[in-house]
Backbone as a printed PyTorch tensor [residue, N CA C, xyz], in Angstrom:
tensor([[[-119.8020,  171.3830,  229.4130],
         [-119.2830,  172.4630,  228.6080],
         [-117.8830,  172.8640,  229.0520]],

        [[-117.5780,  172.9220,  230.2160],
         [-116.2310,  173.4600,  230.7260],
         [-115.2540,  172.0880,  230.7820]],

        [[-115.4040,  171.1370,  230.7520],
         [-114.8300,  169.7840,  230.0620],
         [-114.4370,  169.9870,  228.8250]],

        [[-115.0720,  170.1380,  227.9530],
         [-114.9030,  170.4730,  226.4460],
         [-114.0820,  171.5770,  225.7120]],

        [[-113.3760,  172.4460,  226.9280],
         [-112.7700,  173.9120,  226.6310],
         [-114.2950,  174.4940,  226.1310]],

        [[-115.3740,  174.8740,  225.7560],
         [-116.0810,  175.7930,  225.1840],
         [-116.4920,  176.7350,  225.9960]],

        [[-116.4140,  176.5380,  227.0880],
         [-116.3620,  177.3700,  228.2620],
         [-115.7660,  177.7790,  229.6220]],

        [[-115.1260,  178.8530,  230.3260],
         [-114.2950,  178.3280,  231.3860],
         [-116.0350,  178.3920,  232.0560]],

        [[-115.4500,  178.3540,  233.5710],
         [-115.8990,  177.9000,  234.6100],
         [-116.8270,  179.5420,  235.0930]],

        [[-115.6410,  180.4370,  234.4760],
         [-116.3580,  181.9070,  235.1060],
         [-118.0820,  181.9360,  233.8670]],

        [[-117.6070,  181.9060,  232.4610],
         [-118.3090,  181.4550,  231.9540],
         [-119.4440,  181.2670,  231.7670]],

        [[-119.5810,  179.8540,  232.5900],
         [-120.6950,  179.2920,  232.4780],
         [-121.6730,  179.9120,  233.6680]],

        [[-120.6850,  180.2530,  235.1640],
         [-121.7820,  180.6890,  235.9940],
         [-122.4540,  182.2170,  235.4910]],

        [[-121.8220,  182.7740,  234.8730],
         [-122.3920,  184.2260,  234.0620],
         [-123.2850,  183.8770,  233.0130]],

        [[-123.4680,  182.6970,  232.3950],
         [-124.2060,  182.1780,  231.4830],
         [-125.3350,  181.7820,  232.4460]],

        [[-125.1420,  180.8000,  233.2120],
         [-126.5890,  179.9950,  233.9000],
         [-127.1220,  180.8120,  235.0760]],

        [[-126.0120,  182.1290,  235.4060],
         [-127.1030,  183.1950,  236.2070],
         [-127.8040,  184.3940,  235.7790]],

        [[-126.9570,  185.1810,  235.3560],
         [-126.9960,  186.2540,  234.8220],
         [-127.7900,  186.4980,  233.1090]],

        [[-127.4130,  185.3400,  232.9270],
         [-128.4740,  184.7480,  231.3450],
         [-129.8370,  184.9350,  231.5470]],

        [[-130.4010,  183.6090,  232.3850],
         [-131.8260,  183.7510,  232.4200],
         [-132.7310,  185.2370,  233.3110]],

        [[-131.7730,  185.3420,  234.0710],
         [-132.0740,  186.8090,  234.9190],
         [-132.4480,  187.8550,  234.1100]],

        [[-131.6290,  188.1110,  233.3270],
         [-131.6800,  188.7650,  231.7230],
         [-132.9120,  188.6950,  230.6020]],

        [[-132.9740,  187.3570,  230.9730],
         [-134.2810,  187.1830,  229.4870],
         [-135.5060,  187.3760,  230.2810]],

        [[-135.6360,  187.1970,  231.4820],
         [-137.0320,  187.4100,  232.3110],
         [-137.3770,  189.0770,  232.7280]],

        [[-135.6720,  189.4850,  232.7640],
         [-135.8810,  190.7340,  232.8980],
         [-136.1910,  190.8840,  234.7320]],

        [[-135.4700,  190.2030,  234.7820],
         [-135.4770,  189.8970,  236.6550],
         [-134.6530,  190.7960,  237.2350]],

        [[-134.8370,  192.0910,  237.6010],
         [-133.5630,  193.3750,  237.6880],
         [-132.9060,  192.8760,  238.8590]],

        [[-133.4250,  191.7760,  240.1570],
         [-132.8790,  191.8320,  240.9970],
         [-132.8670,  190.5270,  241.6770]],

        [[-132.2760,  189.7230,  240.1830],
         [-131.7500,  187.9970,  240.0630],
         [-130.7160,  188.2820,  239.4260]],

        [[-129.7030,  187.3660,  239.2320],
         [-129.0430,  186.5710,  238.0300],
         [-127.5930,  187.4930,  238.5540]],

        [[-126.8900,  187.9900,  240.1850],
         [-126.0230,  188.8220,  240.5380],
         [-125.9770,  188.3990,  241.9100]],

        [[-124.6630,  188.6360,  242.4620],
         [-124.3260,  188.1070,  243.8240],
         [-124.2470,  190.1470,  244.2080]],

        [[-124.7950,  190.1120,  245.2150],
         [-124.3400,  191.5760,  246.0160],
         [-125.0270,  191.5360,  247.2040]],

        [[-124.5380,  192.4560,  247.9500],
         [-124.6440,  192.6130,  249.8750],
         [-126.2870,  193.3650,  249.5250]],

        [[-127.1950,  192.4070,  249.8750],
         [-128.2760,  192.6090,  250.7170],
         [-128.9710,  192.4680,  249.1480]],

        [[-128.6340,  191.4430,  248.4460],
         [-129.3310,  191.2180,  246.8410],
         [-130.4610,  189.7480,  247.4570]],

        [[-131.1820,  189.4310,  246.3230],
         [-131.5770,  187.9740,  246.7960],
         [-131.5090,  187.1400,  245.9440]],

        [[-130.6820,  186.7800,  247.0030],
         [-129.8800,  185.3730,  246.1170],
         [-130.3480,  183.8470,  246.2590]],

        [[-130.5890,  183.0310,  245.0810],
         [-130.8020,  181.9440,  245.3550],
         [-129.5580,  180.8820,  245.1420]],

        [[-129.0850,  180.3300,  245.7340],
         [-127.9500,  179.2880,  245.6700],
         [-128.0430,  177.8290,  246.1460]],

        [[-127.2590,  176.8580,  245.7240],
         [-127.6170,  176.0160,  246.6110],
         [-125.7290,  175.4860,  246.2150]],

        [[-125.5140,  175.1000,  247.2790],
         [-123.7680,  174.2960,  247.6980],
         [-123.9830,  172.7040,  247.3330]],

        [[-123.0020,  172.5090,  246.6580],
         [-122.7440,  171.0910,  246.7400],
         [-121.5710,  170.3120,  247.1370]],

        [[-121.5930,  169.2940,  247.7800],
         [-120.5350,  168.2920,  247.8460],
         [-120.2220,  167.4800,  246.6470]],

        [[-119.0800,  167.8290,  245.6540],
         [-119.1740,  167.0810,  244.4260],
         [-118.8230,  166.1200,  244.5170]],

        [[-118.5880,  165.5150,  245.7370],
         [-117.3180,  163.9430,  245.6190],
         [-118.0180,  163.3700,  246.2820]],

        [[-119.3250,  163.7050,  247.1560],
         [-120.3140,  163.0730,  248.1690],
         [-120.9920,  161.9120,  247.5670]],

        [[-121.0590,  160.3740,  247.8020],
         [-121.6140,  159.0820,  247.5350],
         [-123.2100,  159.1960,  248.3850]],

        [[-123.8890,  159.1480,  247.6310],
         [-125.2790,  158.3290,  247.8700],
         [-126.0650,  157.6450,  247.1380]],

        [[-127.1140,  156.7930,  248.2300],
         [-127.8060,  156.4740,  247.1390],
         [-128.8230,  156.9370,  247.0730]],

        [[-129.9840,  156.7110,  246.0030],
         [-131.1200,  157.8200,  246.0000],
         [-132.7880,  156.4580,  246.6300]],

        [[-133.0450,  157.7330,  247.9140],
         [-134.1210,  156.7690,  248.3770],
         [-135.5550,  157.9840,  248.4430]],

        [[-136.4250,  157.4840,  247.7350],
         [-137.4120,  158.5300,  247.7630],
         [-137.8560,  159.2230,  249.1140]],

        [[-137.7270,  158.1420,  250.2070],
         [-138.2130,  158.3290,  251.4300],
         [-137.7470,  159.1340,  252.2530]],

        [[-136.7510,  159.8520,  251.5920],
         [-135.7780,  160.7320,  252.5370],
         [-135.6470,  161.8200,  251.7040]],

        [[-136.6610,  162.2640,  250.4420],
         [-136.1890,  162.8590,  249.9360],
         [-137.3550,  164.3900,  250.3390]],

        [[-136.7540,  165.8700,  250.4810],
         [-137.5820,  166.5810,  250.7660],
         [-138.5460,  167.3210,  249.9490]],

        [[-139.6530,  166.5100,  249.3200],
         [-140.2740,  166.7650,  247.9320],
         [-141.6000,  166.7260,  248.2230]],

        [[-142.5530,  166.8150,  247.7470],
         [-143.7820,  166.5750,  247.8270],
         [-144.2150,  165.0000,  246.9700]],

        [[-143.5720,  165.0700,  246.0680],
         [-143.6420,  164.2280,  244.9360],
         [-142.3490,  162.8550,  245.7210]],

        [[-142.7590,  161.5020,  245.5120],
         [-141.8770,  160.7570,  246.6470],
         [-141.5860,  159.3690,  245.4280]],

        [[-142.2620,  159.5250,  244.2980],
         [-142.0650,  158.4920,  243.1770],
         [-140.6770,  159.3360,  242.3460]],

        [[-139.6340,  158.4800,  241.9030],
         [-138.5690,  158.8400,  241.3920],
         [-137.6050,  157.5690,  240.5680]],

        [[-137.5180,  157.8680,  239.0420],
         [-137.3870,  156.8410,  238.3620],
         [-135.5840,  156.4520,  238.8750]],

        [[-135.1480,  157.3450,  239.8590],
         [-133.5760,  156.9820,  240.2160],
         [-133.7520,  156.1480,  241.1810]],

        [[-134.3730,  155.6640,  242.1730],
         [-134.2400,  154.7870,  242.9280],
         [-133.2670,  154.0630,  243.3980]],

        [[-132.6720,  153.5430,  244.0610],
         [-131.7900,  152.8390,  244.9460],
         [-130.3580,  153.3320,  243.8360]],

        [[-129.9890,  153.7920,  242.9800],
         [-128.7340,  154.1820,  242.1600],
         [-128.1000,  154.7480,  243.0730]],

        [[-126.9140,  154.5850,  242.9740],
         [-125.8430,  155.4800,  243.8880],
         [-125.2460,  156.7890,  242.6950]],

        [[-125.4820,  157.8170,  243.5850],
         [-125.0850,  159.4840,  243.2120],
         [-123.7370,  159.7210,  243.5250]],

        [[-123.0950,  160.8290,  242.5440],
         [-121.9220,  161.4160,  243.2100],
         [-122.2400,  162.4300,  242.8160]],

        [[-121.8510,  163.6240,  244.1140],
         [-122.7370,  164.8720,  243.9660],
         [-123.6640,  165.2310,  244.8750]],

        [[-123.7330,  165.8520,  246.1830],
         [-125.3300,  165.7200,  246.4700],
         [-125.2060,  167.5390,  247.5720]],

        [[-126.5150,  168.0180,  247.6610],
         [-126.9610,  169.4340,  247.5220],
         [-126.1400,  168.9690,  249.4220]],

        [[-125.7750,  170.3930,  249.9090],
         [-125.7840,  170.0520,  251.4000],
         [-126.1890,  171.3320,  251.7010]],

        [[-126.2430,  172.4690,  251.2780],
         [-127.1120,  173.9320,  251.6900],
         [-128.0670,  174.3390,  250.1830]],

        [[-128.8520,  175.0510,  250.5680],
         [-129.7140,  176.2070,  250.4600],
         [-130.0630,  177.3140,  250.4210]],

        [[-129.6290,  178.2350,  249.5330],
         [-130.1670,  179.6390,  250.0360],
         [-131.0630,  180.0280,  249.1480]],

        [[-132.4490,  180.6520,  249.4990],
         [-133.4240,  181.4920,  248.8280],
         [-133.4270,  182.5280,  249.6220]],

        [[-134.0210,  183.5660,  248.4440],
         [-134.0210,  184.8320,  248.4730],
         [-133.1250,  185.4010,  249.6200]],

        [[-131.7570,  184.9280,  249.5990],
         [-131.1830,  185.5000,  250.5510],
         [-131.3700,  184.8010,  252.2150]],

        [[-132.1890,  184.4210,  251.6580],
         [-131.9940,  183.1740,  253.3260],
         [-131.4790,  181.9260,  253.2020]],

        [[-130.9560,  181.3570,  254.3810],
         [-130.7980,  179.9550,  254.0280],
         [-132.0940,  179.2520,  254.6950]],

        [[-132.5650,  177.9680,  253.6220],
         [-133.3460,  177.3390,  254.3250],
         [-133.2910,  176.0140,  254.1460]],

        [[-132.0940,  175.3710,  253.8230],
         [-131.6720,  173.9400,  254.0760],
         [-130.6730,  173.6650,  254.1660]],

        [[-130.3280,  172.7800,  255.1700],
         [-128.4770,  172.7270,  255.8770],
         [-128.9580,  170.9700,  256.0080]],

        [[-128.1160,  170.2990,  255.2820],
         [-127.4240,  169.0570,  255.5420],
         [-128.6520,  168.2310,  255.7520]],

        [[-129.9510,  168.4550,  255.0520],
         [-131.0590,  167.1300,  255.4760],
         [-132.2090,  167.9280,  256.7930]],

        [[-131.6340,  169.5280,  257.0680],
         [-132.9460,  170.1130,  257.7700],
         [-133.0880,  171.2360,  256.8810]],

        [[-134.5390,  171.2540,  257.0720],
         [-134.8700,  172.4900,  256.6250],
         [-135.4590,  173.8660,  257.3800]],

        [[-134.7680,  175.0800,  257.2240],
         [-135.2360,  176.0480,  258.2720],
         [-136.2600,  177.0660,  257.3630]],

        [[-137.1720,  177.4700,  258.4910],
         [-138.2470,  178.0420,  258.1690],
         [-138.6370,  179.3440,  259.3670]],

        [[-139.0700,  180.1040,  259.0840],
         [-139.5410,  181.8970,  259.4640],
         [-139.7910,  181.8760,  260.5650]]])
């Protein structure tokens, strides 16, 4: 969408956060603020991999992408205001 001009960039993240937050009626989603809970996750957009189920942190380990090489890949985590995945670990309570 922000390729296409139909949207800038501010946009779309006010669209894909603050949107669904909205229709669920989630009073305390879909907003960045000091001591809110936030879910996020960071990406490396220029990052090369390839996709191997065996490394992947899922329950589910069958995946029709298999050995394809990615550009793009997650390197943090944050739920509800915590972080709980950095670079391939995951932290827990």
């Amino acid at each position: 969408f922000v390729q296409s001009g139909e949207w800038s960039l501010q946009e779309l993240i006010q669209k894909m956060t603050a949107g669904p937050a909205a229709a669920f009626n989630w009073q305390d989603r879909g907003h960045l603020s000091e001591g809110g809970l936030a879910d996020l996750v960071l990406i490396d957009p220029k990052k090369e991999w390839i996709v191997d189920p065996s490394t992947m942190l899922t329950r589910g380990k069958s995946c029709p992408f298999t050995g394809m090489e990615m550009v793009g890949q997650v390197v943090r985590t944050m739920v509800n205001g915590k972080w709980v995945y950095q670079n391939g670990k995951i932290f827990r309570d």
